[in-house]
C-alpha positions in Angstrom: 80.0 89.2 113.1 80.6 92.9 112.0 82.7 93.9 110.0 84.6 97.4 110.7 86.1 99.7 107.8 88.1 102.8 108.5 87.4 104.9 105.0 89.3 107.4 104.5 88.6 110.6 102.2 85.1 112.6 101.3 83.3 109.8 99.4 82.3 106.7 100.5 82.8 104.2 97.3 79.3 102.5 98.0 78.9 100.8 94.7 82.2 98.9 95.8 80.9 98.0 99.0 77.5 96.5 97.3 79.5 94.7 95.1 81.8 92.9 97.8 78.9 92.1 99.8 76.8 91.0 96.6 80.0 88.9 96.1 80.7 87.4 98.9 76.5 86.7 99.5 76.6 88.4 102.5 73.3 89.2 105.2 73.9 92.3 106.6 71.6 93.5 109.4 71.1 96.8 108.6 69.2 97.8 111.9 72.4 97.0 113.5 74.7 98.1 111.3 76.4 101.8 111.7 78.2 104.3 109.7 80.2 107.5 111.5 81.5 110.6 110.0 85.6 111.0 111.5 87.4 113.8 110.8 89.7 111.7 108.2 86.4 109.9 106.6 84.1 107.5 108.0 83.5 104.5 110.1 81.4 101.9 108.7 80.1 98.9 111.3 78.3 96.5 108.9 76.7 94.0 110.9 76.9 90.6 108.8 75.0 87.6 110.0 77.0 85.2 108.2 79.6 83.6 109.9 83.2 84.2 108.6 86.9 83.4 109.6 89.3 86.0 110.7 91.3 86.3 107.9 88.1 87.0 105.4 87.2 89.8 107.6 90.1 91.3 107.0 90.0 90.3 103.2 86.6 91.8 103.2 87.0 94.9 105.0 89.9 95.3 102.6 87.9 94.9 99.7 85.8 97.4 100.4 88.5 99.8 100.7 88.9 99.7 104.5 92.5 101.6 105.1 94.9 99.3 103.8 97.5 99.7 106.5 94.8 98.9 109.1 93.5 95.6 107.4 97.4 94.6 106.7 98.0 95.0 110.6 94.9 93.2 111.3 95.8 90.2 109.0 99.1 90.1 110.6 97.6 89.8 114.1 95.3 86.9 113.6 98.3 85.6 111.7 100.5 86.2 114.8 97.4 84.8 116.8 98.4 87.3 119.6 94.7 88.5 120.4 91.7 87.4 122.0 88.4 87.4 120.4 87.4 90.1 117.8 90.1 92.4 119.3 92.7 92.2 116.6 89.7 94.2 114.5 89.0 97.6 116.4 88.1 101.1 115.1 88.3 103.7 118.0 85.7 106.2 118.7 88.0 108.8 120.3 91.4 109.1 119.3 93.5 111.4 121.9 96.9 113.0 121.1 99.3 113.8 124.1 101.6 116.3 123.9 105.1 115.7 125.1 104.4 117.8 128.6 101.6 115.0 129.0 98.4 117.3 128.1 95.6 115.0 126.5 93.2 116.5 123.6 90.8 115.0 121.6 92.2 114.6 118.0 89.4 113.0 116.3 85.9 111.8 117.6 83.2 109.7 115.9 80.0 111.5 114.7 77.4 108.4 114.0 75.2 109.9 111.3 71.5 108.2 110.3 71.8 104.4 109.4 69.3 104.9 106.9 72.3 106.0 104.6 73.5 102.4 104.7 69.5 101.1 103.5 69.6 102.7 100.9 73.2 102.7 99.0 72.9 98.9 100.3 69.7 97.7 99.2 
């Protein structure tokens, strides 16, 4: 299971995310967990080893101060039920922008930055 926030802003609020995870008594797999600088904030990719329904991954990733928008539309597709798998939670990697003649440029880009940033605000 991993769980996927979008964070927004400068600062990640770590002591927030330790505390919902202490909460919740979740194993997170640090090795295969990730966390990405954006160029609105960050992407973090905790991967838990607990198993957990759809609509406490969304509770969760909320929680943790995941963009609220984002986790509302992600509660309201498992709600809906119209998606297949893990796909109602996805962060992009890329985001493109096209312009109304059709020209495609990269907007925004993931820059995955050393996991052992999660070890140690995590441990």
């Amino acid at each position: 299971m991993m769980l996927k926030m979008d964070i927004d802003g400068k600062k990640v609020d770590w002591k927030r995310i330790k505390t919902v995870v202490e909460m919740f008594k979740l194993k997170i797999n640090i090795p295969e967990s990730k966390i990405a600088k954006t160029k609105r904030g960050f992407h973090i990719y905790l991967h838990c080893n607990d198993k957990l329904n759809d609509e406490d991954v969304c509770f969760i990733q909320l929680a943790c101060n995941s963009d609220y928008k984002r986790e509302i539309l992600n509660l309201l597709r498992v709600k809906k039920g119209d998606w297949q798998g893990d796909n109602f939670n996805v962060l992009f990697a890329k985001k493109y922008h096209v312009d109304t003649k059709g020209k495609t440029t990269l907007a925004s880009e993931e820059v995955e930055l050393d996991n052992e940033i999660l070890r140690r605000k995590l441990k």
